[in-house]
C-alpha positions in Angstrom: 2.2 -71.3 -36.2 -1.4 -70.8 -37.0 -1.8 -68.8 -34.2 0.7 -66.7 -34.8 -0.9 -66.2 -38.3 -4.5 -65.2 -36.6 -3.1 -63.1 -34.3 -1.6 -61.0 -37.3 -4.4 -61.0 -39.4 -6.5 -59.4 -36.3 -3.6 -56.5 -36.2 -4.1 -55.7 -39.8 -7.9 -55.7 -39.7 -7.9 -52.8 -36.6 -4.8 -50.8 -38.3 -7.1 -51.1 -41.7 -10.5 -49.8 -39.3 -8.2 -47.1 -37.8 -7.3 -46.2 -41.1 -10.2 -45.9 -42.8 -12.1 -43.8 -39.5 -9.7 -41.6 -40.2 -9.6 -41.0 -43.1 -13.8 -40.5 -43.1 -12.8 -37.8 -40.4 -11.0 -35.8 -43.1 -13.0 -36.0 -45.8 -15.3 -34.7 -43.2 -14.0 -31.6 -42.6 -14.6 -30.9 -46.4 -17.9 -33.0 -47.1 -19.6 -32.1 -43.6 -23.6 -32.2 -44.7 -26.1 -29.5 -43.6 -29.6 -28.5 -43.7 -31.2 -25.5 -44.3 -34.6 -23.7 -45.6 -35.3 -19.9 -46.6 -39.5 -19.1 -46.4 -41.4 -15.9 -47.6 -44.6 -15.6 -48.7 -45.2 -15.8 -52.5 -46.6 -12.3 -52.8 -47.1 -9.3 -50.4 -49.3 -5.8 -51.5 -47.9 -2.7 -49.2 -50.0 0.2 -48.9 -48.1 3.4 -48.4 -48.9 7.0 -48.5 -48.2 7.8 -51.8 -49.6 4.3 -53.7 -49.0 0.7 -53.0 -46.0 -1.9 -53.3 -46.0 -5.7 -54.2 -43.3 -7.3 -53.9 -43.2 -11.3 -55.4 -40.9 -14.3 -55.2 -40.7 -16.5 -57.8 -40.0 -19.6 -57.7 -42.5 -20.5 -55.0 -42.8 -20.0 -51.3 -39.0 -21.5 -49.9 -35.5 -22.4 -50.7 -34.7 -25.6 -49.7 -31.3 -26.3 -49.1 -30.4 -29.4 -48.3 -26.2 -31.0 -48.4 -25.1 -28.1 -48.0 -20.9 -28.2 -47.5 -18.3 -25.4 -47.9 -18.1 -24.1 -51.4 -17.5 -21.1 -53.4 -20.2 -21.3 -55.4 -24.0 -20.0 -54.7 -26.1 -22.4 -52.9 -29.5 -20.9 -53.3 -30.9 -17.8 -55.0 -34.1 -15.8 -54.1 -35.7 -13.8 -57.4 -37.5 -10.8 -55.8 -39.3 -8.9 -57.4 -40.8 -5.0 -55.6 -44.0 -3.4 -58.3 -44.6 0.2 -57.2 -47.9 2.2 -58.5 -47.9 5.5 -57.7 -49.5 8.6 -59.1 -47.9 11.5 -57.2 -45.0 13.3 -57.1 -43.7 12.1 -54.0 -41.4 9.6 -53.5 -42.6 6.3 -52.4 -40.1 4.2 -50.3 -40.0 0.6 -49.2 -37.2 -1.3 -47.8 -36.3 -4.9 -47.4 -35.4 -7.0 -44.4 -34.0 -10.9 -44.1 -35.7 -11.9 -41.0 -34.2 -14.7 -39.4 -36.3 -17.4 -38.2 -33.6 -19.8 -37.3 -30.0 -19.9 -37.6 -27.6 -22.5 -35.5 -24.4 -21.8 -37.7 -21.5 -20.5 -35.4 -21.0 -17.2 -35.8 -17.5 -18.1 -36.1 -18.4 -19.8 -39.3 -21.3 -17.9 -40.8 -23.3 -18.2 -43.6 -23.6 -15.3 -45.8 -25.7 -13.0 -48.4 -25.2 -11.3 -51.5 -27.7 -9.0 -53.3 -28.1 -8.2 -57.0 -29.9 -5.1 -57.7 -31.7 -4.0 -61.1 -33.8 -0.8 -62.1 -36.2 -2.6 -64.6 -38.0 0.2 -65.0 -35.7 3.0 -64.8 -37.7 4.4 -61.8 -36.5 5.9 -59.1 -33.6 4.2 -56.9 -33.5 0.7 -56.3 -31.6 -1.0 -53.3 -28.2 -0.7 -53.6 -26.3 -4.1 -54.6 -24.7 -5.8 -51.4 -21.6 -8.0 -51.9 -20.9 -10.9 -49.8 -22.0 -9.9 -46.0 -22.0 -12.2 -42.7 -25.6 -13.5 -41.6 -26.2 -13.0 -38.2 -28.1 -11.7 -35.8 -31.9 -11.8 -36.0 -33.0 -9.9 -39.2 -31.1 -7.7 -41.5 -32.2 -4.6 -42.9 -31.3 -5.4 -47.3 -31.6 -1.5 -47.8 -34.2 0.2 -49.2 -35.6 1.9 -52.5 -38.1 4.5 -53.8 -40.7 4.8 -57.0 -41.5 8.3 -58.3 -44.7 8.3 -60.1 -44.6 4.7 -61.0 -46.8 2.9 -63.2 -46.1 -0.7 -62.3 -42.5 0.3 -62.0 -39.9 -2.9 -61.3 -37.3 -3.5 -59.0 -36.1 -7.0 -59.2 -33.7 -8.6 -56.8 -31.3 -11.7 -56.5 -30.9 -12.5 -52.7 -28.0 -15.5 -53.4 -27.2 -17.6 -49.9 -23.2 -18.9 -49.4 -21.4 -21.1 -47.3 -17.7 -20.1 -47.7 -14.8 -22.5 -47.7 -12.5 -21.9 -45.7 -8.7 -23.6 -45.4 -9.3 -24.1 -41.4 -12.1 -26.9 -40.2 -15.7 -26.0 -40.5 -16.8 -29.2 -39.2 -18.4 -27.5 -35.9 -21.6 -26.6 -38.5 -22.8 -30.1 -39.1 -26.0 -30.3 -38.6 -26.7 -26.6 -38.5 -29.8 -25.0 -39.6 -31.2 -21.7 -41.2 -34.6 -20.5 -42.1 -35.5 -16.9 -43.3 -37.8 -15.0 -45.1 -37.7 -11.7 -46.5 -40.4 -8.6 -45.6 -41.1 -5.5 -47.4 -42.6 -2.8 -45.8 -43.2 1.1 -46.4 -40.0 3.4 -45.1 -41.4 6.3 -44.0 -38.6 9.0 -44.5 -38.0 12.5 -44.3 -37.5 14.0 -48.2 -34.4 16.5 -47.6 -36.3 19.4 -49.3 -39.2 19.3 -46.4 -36.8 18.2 -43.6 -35.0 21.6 -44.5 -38.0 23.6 -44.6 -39.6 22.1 -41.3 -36.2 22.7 -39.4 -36.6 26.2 -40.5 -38.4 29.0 -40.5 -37.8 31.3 -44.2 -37.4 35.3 -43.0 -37.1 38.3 -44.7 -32.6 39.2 -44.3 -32.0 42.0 -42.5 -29.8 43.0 -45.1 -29.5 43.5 -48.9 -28.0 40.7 -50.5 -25.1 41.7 -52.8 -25.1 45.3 -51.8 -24.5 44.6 -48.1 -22.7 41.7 -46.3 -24.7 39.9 -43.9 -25.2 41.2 -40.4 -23.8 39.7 -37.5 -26.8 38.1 -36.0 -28.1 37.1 -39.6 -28.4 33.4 -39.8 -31.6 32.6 -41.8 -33.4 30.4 -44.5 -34.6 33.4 -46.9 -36.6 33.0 -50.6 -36.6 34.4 -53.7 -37.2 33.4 -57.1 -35.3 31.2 -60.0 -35.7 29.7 -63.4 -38.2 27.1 -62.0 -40.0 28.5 -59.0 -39.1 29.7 -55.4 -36.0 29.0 -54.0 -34.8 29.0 -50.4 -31.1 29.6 -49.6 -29.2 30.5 -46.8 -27.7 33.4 -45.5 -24.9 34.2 -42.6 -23.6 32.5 -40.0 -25.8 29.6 -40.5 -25.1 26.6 -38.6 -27.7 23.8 -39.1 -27.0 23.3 -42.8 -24.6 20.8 -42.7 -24.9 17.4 -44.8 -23.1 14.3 -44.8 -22.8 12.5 -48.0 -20.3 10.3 -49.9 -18.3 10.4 -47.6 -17.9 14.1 -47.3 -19.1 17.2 -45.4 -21.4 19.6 -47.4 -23.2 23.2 -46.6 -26.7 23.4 -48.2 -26.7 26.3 -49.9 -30.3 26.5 -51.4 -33.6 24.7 -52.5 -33.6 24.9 -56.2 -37.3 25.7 -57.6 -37.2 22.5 -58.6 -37.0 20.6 -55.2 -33.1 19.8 -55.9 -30.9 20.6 -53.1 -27.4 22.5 -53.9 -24.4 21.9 -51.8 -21.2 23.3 -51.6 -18.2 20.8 -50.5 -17.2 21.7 -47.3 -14.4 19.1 -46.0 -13.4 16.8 -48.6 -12.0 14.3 -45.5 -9.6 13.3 -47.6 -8.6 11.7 -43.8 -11.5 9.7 -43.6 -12.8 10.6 -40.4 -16.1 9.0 -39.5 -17.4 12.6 -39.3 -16.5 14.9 -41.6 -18.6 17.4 -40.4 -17.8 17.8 -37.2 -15.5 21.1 -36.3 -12.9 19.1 -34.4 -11.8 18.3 -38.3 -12.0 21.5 -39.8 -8.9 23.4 -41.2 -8.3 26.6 -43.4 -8.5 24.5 -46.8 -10.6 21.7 -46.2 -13.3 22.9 -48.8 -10.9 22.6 -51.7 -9.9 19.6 -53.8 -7.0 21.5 -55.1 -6.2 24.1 -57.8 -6.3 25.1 -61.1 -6.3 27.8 -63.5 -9.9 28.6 -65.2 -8.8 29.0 -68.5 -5.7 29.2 -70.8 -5.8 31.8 -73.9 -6.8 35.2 -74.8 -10.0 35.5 -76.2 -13.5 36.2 -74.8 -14.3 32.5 -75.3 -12.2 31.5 -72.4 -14.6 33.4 -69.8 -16.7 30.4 -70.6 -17.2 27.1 -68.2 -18.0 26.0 -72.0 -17.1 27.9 -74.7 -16.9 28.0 -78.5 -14.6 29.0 -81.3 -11.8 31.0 -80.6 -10.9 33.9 -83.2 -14.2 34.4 -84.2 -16.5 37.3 -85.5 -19.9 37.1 -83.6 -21.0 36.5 -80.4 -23.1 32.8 -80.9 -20.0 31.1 -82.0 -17.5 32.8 -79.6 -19.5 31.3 -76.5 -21.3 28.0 -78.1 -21.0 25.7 -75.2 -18.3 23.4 -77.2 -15.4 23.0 -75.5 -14.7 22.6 -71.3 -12.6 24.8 -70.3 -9.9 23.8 -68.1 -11.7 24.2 -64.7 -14.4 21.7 -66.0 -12.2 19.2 -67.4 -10.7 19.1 -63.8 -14.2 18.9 -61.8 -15.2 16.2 -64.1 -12.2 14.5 -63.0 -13.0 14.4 -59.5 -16.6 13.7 -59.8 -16.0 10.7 -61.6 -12.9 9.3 -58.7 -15.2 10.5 -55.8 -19.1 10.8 -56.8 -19.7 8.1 -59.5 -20.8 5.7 -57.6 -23.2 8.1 -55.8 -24.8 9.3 -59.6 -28.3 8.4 -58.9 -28.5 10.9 -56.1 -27.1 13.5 -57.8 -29.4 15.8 -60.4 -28.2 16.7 -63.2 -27.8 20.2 -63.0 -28.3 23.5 -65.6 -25.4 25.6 -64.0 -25.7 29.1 -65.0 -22.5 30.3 -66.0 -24.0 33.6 -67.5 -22.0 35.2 -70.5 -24.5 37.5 -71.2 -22.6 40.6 -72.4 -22.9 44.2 -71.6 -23.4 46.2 -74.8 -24.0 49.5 -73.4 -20.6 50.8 -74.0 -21.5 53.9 -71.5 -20.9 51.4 -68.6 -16.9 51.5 -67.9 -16.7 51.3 -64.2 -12.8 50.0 -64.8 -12.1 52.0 -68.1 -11.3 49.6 -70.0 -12.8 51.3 -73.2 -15.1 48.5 -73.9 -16.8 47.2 -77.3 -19.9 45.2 -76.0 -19.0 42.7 -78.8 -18.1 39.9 -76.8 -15.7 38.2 -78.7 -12.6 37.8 -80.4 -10.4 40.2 -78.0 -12.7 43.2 -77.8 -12.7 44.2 -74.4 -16.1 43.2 -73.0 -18.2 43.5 -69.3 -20.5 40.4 -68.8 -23.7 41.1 -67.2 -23.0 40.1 -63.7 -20.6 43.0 -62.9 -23.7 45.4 -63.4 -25.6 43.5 -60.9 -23.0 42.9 -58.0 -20.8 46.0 -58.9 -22.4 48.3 -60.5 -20.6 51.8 -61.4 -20.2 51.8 -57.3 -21.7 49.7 -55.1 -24.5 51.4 -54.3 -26.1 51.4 -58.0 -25.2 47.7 -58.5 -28.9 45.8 -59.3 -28.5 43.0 -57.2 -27.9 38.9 -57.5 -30.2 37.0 -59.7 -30.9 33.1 -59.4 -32.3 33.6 -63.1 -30.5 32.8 -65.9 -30.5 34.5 -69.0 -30.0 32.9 -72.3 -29.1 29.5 -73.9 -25.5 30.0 -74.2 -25.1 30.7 -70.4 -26.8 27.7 -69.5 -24.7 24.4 -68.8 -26.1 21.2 -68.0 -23.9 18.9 -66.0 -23.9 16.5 -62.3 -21.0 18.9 -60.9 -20.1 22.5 -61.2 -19.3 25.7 -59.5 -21.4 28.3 -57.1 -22.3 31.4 -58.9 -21.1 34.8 -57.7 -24.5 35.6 -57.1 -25.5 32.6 -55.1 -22.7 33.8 -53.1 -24.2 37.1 -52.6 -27.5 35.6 -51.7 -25.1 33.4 -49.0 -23.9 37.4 -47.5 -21.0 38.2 -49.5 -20.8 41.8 -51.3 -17.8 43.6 -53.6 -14.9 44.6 -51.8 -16.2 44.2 -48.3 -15.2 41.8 -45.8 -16.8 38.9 -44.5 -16.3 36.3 -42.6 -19.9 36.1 -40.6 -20.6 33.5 -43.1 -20.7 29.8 -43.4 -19.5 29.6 -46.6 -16.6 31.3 -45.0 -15.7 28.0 -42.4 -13.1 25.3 -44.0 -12.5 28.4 -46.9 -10.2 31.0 -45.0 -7.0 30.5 -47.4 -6.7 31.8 -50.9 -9.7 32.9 -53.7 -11.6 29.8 -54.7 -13.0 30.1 -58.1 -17.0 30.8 -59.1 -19.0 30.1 -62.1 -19.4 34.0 -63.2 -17.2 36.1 -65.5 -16.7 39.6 -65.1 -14.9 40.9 -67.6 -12.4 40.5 -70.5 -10.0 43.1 -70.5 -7.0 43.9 -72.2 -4.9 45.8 -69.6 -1.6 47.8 -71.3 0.3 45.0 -73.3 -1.3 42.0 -71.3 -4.3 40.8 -72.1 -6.4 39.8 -69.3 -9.8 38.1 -68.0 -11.2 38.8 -64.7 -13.7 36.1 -63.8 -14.8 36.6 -59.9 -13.6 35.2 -57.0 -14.1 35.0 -53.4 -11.0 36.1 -51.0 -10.6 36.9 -47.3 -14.2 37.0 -47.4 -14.9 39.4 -50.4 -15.2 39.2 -54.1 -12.3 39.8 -55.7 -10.8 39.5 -59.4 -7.7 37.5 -60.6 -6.3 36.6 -63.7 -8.3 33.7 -65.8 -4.7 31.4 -66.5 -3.4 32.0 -62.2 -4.1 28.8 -60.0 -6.8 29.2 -57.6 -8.7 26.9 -55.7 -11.6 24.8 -56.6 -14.7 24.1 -54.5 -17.4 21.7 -56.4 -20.9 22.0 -55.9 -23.4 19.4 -56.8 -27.3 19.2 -56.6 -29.2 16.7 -54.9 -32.5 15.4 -56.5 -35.7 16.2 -55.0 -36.4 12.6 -54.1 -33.2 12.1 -52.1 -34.0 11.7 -48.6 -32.1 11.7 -45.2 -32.4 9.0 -42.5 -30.6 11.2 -39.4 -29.8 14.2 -38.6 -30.5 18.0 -37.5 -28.0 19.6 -39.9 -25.3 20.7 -37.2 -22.0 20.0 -37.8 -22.2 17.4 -34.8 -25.4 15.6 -36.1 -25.2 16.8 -40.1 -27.7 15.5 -41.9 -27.4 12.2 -43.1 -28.2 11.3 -46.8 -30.1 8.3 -46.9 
């Protein structure tokens, strides 16, 4: 009997043991421990061209880790913090790299990184903020940033460590380890403005600009002057201007004085294609990001990208720059769903939208009768008719890059290309075309420019002719029809690329 009674107590003891190793296997697969360490050096001075870079971790030297198990939450976090002096105009860059120095945790399973980005100084870019990214490999490149003209400028960084949990067994990682440390060092880049002038050489064109369309065999970088200095743009059948950015192909279509770079959408890849520039993925409207009409009303304040007070009896107030018109309204729209998150690349831009009226009221190449006035409906030519028309052709003045007067200048991150900017490209009045690059991706419809030409009032109608490139001429068309809309954006003069020749195969890359 006692036996019996000995024997059973010797069952229940192993089925207790066998319960309780089991049970430590499962909490195991939630509480498995780890190790793990993450070195740098406290600080580190970078000389670069332009000035020189420290970059400091507080904190001390490390990040120990140490029980580390699956969790949501951030195990560690590295403060980082890049100074940048810098007494020239150039841009100085720097980037960032996680070098690994040991890592065991199964790729399978990995660890990971997140990085919080902040412009303490309001300096130049910083590295853009990463979310939650695998570690692996050997070192990863964090990104990289750029001072302009710094005086002890800041860039601080969070570099925050995770060990996801995850619903399936992660108990293959105990025991792993993981030491890093981070490097800076100076990124030397190509600026875009001197890339595009080294991978060219700036000729005289063979033909006039806005009198003649470009020759056959004319495919140049030419210069001439704007508001803030020299500009270079291109002209004809250009085929190494080609830029990839956002997510979309663009054509360069000049250097602004300034060292900004305008561009001209040229696939929208609203497909998604990995590149946008290449021809395989061209079509007739690719350019476009739809249509709309420029203005609604009767009134020389609707020639205006911005314009005033309708009804009125002067000029100033007629074309104060107010109100967007329609076309604006619409390209503000689409910047905001498809560049926003690219703002810090982008300039913000004085668009010339020149409403500068003709007063002689001996110049009526349509006769139209006109006032000069410039407001209210009084039948009125705006300056850029004279220069691209002229009575014929042959008397027209020629494109400008300058613009004249306040109310014609508009100040904005997106906009349209000016008529004359298109002349400059190789387009003239009522002559075909379509040698041109601005002509590729464009070959359907009139897309709108920037430039009135006149406000007319045409038997009972009244009507506003604004100008408009179609079947690879200027043309004009009625203010309130739908045509298509092509933005344009500037680059800033720090933006630099990090590949790229500028064909459509290899476009330049925006860095």
């Amino acid at each position: 009997m006692n036996q019996k009674v000995d024997i059973n107590n010797k069952e229940r003891k192993v089925i207790i043991w066998t319960m309780i190793i089991s049970l430590i296997c499962v909490i195991g697969v939630s509480y498995a421990f780890f190790t793990a360490g993450m070195t740098s050096e406290t600080t580190t001075t970078v000389k670069a061209d332009a000035g020189t870079m420290k970059i400091n971790y507080s904190g001390g030297n490390s990040i120990n880790l140490s029980g580390i198990y699956p969790r949501d939450e951030v195990w560690a976090t590295k403060e980082i913090t890049v100074t940048g002096n810098n007494t020239t105009e150039a841009g100085m860059h720097y980037k960032l790299t996680l070098v690994i120095d040991n890592n065991t945790f199964s790729t399978s399973d990995p660890l990971q990184y997140e990085l919080v980005s902040t412009n303490v100084s309001n300096n130049g870019e910083t590295i853009p903020a990463v979310s939650k990214t695998d570690i692996t490999g050997t070192s990863i490149e964090l990104g990289s940033g750029h001072f302009v003209k710094a005086n002890n400028a800041r860039h601080t960084y969070q570099l925050k460590i995770y060990y996801p949990n995850k619903s399936t067994s992660q108990n293959n990682n105990q025991g792993a380890t993981f030491s890093a440390h981070v490097e800076i060092s100076n990124l030397k880049v190509t600026e875009f403005a001197s890339a595009i002038l080294l991978n060219n050489t700036v000729a005289q064109p063979a033909t006039v600009p806005g009198k003649e369309i470009v020759a056959d065999n004319e495919a140049i970088l030419a210069s001439t002057e704007d508001d803030y200095g020299t500009s270079y743009y291109f002209r004809g059948a250009v085929k190494n201007n080609y830029v990839q950015f956002a997510n979309k192909c663009w054509r360069i279509v000049r250097i602004n004085g300034d060292g900004t770079i305008k561009l001209i959408l040229h696939n929208n890849n609203t497909t998604n294609v990995a590149n946008p520039c290449s021809s395989s993925n061209n079509s007739d409207t690719a350019s476009y990001v739809g249509t709309s009409i420029y203005n609604y009303g009767v009134d020389n304040a609707y020639i205006g990208f911005m314009y005033g007070t309708t009804g009125s009896s002067d000029y100033e107030s007629t074309h104060a720059n107010i109100n967007k018109s329609t076309i604006f309204t619409g390209l503000e729209a689409w910047y905001n769903s498809n560049l926003a998150s690219f703002d810090k690349k982008i300039a913000n831009t004085v668009w010339c939208n020149d409403k500068n009226n003709i007063t002689d009221t001996t110049y009526d190449p349509m006769s139209i009768s006109p006032t000069g006035l410039g407001y209210g409906t009084n039948n009125t030519y705006y300056a850029a008719l004279k220069r691209l028309f002229g009575t014929n052709i042959s008397d027209a003045t020629g494109p400008s890059l300058k613009c004249n007067g306040e109310l014609s200048r508009i100040t904005s991150k997106v906009g349209l290309l000016t008529a004359d900017e298109a002349a400059f490209a190789g387009y003239a009045v009522n002559q075909s075309n379509q040698n041109i690059y601005l002509y590729e991706n464009a070959t359907t419809g009139n897309w709108w420019t920037l430039t009135p030409g006149v406000f007319a009032i045409v038997g009972d109608d009244y009507v506003i002719y604004l100008c408009v490139i179609s079947g690879g001429s200027y043309n004009a068309t009625f203010a309130t029809l739908d045509e298509y809309v092509r933005p344009s954006i500037s680059l800033t003069s720090h933006v630099a690329i990090s590949s790229g020749t500028g064909t459509s195969e290899n476009p330049y890359v925006i860095q």
